[in-house]
C-alpha positions as CSV (number, residue, x, y, z in Angstrom):
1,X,142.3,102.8,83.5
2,X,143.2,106.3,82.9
3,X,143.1,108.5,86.0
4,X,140.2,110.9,83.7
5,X,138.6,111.2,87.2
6,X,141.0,113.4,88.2
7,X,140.1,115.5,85.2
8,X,136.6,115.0,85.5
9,X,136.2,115.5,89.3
10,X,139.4,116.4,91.5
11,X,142.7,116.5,91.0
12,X,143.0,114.3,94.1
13,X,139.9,112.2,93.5
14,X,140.5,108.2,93.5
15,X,138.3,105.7,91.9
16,X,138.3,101.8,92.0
17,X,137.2,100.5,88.7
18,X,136.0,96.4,88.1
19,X,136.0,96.6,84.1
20,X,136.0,93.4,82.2
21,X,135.0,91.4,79.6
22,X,134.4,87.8,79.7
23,X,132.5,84.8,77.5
24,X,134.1,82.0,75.5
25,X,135.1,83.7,73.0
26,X,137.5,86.1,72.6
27,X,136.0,88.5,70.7
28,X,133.1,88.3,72.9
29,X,134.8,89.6,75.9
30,X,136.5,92.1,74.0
31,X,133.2,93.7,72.8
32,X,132.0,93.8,76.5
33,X,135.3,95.2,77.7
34,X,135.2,97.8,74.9
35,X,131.4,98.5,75.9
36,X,131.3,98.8,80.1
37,X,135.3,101.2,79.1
38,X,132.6,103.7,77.3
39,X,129.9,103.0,80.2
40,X,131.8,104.1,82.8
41,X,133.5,106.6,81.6
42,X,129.9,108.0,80.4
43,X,128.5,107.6,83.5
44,X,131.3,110.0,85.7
45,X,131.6,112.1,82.6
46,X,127.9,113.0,82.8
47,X,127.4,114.8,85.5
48,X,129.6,117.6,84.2
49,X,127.5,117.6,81.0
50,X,124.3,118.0,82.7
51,X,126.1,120.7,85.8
52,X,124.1,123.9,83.9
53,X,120.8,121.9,84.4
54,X,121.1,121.0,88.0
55,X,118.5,123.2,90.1
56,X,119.2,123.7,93.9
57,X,116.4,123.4,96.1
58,X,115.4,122.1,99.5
59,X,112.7,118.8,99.1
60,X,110.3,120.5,100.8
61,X,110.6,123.5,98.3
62,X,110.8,121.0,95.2
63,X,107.1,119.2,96.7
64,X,105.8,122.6,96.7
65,X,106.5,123.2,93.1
66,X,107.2,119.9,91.5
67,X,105.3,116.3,91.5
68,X,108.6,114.8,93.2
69,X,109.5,111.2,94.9
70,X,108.4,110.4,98.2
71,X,110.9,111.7,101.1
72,X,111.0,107.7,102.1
73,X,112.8,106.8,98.5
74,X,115.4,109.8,99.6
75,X,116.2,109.1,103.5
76,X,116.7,105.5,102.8
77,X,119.2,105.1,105.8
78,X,118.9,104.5,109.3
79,X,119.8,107.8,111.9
80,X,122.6,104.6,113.5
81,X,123.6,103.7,109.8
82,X,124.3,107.6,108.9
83,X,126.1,107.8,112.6
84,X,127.7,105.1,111.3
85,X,128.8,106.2,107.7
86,X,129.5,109.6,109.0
87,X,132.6,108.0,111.1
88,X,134.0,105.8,107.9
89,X,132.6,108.1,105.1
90,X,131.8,111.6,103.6
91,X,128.1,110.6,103.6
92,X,125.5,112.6,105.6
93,X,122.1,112.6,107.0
94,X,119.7,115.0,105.3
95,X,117.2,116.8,106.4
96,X,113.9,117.8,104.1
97,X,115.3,121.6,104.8
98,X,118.6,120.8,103.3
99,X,119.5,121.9,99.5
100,X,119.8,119.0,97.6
101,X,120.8,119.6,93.8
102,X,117.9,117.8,91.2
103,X,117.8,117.2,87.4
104,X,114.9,117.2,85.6
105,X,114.8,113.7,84.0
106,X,112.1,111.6,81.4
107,X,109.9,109.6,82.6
108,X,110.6,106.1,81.5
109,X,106.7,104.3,82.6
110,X,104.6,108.1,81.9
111,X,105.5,109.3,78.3
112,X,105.6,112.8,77.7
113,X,106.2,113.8,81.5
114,X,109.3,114.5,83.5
115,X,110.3,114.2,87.3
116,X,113.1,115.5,89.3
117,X,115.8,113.3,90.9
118,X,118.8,113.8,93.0
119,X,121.7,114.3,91.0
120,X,123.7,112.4,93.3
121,X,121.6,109.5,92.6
122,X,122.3,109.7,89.1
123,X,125.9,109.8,88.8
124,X,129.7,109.0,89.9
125,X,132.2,112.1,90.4
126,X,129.1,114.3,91.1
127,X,130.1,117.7,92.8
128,X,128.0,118.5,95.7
129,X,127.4,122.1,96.3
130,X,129.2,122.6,99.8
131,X,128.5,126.4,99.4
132,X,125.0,126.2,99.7
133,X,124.9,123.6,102.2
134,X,124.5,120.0,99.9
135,X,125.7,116.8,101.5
136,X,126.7,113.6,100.2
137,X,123.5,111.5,101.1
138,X,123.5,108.0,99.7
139,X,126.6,106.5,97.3
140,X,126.3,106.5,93.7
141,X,126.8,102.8,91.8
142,X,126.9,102.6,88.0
143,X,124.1,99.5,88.3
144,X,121.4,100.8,85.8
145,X,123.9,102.1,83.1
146,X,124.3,100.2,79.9
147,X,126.3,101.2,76.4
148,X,125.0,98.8,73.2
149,X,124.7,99.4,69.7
150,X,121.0,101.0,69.7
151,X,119.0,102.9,72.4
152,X,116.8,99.7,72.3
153,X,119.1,97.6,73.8
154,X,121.5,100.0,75.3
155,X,118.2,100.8,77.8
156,X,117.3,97.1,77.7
157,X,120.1,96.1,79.6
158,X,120.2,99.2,82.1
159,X,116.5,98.6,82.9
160,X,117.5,94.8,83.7
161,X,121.1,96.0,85.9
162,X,118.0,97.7,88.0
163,X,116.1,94.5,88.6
164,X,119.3,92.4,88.8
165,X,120.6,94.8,91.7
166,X,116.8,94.7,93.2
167,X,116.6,91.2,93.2
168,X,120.3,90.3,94.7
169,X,119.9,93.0,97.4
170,X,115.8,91.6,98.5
171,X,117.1,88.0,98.1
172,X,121.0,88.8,100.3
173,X,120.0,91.1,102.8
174,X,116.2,90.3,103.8
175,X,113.6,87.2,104.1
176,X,113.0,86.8,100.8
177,X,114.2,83.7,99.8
178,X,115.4,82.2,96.4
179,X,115.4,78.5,94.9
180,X,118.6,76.4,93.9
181,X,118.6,75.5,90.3
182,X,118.9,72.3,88.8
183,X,120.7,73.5,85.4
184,X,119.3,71.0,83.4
185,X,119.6,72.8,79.8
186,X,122.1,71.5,77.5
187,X,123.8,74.3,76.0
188,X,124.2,75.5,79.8
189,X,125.7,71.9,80.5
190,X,128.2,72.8,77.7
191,X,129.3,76.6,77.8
192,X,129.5,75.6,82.0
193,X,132.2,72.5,81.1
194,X,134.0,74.8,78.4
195,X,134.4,77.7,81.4
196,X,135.4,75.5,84.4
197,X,136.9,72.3,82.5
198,X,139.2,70.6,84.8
199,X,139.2,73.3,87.6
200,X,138.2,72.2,91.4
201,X,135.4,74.7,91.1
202,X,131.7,73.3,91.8
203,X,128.6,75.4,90.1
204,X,125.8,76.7,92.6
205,X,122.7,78.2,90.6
206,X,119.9,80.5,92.3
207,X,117.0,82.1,91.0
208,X,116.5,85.5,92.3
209,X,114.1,86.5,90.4
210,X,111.5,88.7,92.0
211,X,107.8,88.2,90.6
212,X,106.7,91.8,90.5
213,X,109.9,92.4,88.0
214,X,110.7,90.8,84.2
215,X,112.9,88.7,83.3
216,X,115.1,86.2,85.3
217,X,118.1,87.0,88.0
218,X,120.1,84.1,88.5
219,X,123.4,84.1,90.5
220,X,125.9,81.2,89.9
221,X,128.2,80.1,92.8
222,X,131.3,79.0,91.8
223,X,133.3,76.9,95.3
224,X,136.2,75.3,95.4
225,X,136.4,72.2,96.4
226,X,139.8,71.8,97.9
227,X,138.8,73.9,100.0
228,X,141.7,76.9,98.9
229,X,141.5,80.1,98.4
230,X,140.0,81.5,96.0
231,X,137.6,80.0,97.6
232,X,133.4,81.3,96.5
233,X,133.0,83.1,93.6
234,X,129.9,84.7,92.4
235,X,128.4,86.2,89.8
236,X,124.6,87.6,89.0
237,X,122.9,88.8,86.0
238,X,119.3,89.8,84.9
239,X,117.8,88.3,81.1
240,X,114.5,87.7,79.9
241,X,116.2,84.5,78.5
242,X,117.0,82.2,81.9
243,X,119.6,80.4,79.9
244,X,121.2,83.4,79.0
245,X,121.2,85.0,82.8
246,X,122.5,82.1,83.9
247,X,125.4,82.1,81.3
248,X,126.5,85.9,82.1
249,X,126.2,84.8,86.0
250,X,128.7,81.8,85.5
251,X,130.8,83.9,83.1
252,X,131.2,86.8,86.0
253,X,131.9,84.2,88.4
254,X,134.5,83.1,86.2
255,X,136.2,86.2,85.6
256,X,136.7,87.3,89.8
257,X,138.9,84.4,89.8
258,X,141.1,86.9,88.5
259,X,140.3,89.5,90.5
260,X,140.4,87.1,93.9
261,X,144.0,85.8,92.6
262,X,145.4,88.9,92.1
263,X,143.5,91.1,94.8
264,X,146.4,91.4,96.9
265,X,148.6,92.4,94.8
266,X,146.0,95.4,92.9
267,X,144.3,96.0,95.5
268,X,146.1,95.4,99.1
269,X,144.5,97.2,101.7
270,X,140.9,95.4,100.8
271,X,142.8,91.8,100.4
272,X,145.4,92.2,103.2
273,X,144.4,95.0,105.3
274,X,143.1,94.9,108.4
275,X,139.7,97.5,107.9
276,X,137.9,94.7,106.3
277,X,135.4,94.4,108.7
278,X,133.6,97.9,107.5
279,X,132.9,96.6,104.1
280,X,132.8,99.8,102.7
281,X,133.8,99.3,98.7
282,X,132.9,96.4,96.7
283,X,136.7,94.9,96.8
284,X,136.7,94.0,100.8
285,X,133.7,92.1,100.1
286,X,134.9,90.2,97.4
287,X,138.1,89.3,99.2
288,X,136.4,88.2,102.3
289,X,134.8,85.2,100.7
290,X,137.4,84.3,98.4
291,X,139.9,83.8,101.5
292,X,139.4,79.9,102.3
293,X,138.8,81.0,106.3
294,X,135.5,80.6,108.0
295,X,134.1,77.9,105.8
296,X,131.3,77.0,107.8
297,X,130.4,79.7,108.7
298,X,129.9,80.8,105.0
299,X,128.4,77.5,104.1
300,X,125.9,78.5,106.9
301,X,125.2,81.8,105.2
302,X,125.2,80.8,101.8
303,X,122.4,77.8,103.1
304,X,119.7,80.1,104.4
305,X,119.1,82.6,101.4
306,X,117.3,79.7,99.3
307,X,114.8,77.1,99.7
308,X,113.9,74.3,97.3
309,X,114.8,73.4,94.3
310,X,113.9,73.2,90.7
311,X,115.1,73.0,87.2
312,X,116.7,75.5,85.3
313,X,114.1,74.5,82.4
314,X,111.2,75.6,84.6
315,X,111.8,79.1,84.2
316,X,110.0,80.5,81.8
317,X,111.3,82.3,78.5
318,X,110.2,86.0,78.2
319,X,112.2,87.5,75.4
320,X,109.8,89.1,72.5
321,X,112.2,88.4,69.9
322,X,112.6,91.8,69.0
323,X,114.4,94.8,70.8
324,X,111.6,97.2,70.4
325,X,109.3,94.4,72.1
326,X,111.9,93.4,74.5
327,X,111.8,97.1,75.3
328,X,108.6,97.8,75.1
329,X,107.4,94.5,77.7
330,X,110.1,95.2,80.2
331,X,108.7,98.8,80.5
332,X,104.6,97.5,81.2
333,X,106.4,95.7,83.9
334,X,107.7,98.2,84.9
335,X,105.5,100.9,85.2
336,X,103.1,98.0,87.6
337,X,105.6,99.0,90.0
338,X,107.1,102.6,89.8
339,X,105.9,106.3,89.2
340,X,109.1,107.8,89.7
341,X,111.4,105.9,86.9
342,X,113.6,107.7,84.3
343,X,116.0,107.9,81.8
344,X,118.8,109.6,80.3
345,X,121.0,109.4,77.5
346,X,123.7,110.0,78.8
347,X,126.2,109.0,75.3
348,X,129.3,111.4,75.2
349,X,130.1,113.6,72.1
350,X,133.4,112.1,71.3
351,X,131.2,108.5,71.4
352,X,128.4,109.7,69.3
353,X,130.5,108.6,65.7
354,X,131.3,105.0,67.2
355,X,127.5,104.2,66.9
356,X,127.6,103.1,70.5
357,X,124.8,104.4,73.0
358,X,125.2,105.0,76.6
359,X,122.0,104.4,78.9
360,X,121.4,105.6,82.7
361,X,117.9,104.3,84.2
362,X,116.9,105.1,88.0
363,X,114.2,103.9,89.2
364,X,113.8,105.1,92.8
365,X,111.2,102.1,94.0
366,X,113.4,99.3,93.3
367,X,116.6,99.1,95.7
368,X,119.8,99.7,94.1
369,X,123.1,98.4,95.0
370,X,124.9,99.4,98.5
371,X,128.0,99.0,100.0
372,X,128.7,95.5,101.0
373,X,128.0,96.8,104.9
374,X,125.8,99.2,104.4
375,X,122.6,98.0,103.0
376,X,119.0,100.5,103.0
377,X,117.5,99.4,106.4
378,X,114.7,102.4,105.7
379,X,113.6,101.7,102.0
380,X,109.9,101.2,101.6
381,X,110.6,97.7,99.2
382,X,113.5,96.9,101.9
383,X,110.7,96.7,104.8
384,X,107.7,95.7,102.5
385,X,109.7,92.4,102.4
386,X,110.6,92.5,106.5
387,X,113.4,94.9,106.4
388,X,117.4,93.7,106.8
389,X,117.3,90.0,108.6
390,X,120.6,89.7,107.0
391,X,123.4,92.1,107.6
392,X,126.6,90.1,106.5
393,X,128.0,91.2,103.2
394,X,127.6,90.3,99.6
395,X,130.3,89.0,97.6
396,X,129.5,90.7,94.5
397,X,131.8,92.5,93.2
């Protein structure tokens, strides 16, 4: 990719970018290439088209004029995990005194109204205000940002990169546990022996789903069975269709191979290096369980975050068969479980003429993506499901 960072946030800034594009066909994995190219650079281009709205304020002085989120969906770290970033990282612990910089955003569950969220939150390459005192408080992920042809879809899918990211994280990292899947649908039993063929990979489905959320998260495992390196592969996705999570899981899984074969070469420090152990991008993570050491140790791992099985077929189908529906269903569910979610359009000028729209969804109750070491031992969903029982890293990339 272009260094536009550099541009965008600092001439010495430095960002890792996983961009691909994967499916059977060809043209398939070109439009998702040509889609997440315009999503990210949306997403770190947005927070200098937004900079004149950003208000400065302390949380306590936002709660005394503003309807804001609770402090608990803010300090979502540990004191020992912000000791602990603090060493490794430019991330800080907060105080409700400290100024924190806050856009004023739309609702997405309470039409008409507004609420005020970090910008941080919001967006890659954001510029803290050092002169008045703002810290780096949490890391920024581009999970909940979508580009598609319509703002129907385009928000459909950011909505459903929030409850995939939810799920994964409540199903890795804490008690809840998921279910195997049998993958017992036919057109999955095809695409699966089209995208592995004659490889020594095995297929691993599990149902993350969470009940309170829509749609279906399903992660696919890919293993090898010769035991080489690379050795587990996995990919996740969120769909109303189970069939079709399932597909985008396997497809992801797929396409690390590439990044796990060629890791040391792109990316040597994470693959080779010695600082694996602090987990902190979402490389390290990846190239820990791809390396065909500690087998059974990762079989042991992998074993306790499901229990049961059942059929792929079981699931059940939600898709409205319409993107205003979809749209329109996915936001009831929802707005049963958060106040404080919101949107923004966040489509760039120059992208405007392509048709395309770009998508950014927060939604401050559901747990987002963290580093790989680093998960949110003090959100309120985190411990309403008995808090981190899990602290080993992810290997989603």
């Amino acid at each position: 990719m272009p260094h536009y960072e550099q541009i965008l946030v600092s001439d010495e800034a430095k960002i890792n970018y996983h961009l691909s594009g994967y499916g059977i066909h060809r043209e398939e994995a070109l439009v998702k290439l040509y889609g997440e190219s315009v999503e990210r650079y949306a997403l770190l281009a947005a927070a200098s088209m937004w900079q004149d709205k950003v208000i400065y304020h302390s949380y306590n002085e936002m709660a005394s004029m503003h309807d804001i989120l609770p402090w608990e969906y803010i300090n979502i770290y540990s004191s020992e995990d912000y000791r602990e970033l603090a060493a490794r990282t430019n991330i800080r612990s907060i105080t409700r005194d400290d100024v924190i910089g806050w856009l004023e955003c739309p609702s997405l569950v309470r039409a008409g109204e507004t609420t005020y969220i970090p910008m941080q939150c919001l967006f890659i390459g954001y510029h803290v205000r050092e002169d008045l005192g703002e810290k780096i408080f949490v890391p920024s992920f581009s999970k909940g940002s979508a580009t598609h042809v319509n703002i129907y879809k385009a928000l459909e899918s950011a909505i459903m990169e929030a409850v995939e990211a939810d799920a994964f994280m409540l199903n890795w990292y804490t008690d809840v546990r998921s279910r195997r899947l049998e993958p017992d649908n036919l057109e999955l039993i095809g695409l699966t022996e089209k995208i592995l063929g004659k490889t020594p990979y095995d297929l691993t489905l599990y149902d993350f789903s969470m009940d309170d959320l829509p749609g279906s998260v399903i992660a696919a495992q890919l293993t090898n069975t010769r035991g080489k390196s690379p050795y587990i592969l996995m990919g996740c996705s969120a769909n109303l269709d189970p069939v079709r999570a399932a597909y985008r899981a396997l497809s992801e899984a797929a396409t690390i191979h590439y990044l796990a074969a060629n890791g040391p070469m792109m990316s040597p420090v994470d693959f080779l290096g010695s600082d694996g152990e602090s987990f902190l991008n979402l490389d390290s993570n990846v190239a820990y369980w791809t390396k065909a050491e500690d087998q059974a140790k990762k079989s042991r791992i992998l074993e306790t975050i499901y229990e049961g099985t059942v059929n792929l077929s079981s699931l059940k189908n939600e898709n409205r068969g319409s993107d205003r529906e979809n749209l329109k269903y996915i936001i009831s569910r929802i707005a049963k479980l958060s106040r404080y979610a919101v949107y923004l359009d966040i489509t760039p000028p120059e992208i405007i003429g392509t048709g395309l729209k770009v998508m950014r969804v927060f939604i401050p109750e559901l747990v987002q993506l963290s580093y790989p070491g680093f998960p949110y031992t003090e959100h309120p969903r985190v411990l309403q499901f008995g808090g981190i029982t899990n602290e080993f890293p992810h290997p989603m990339p």
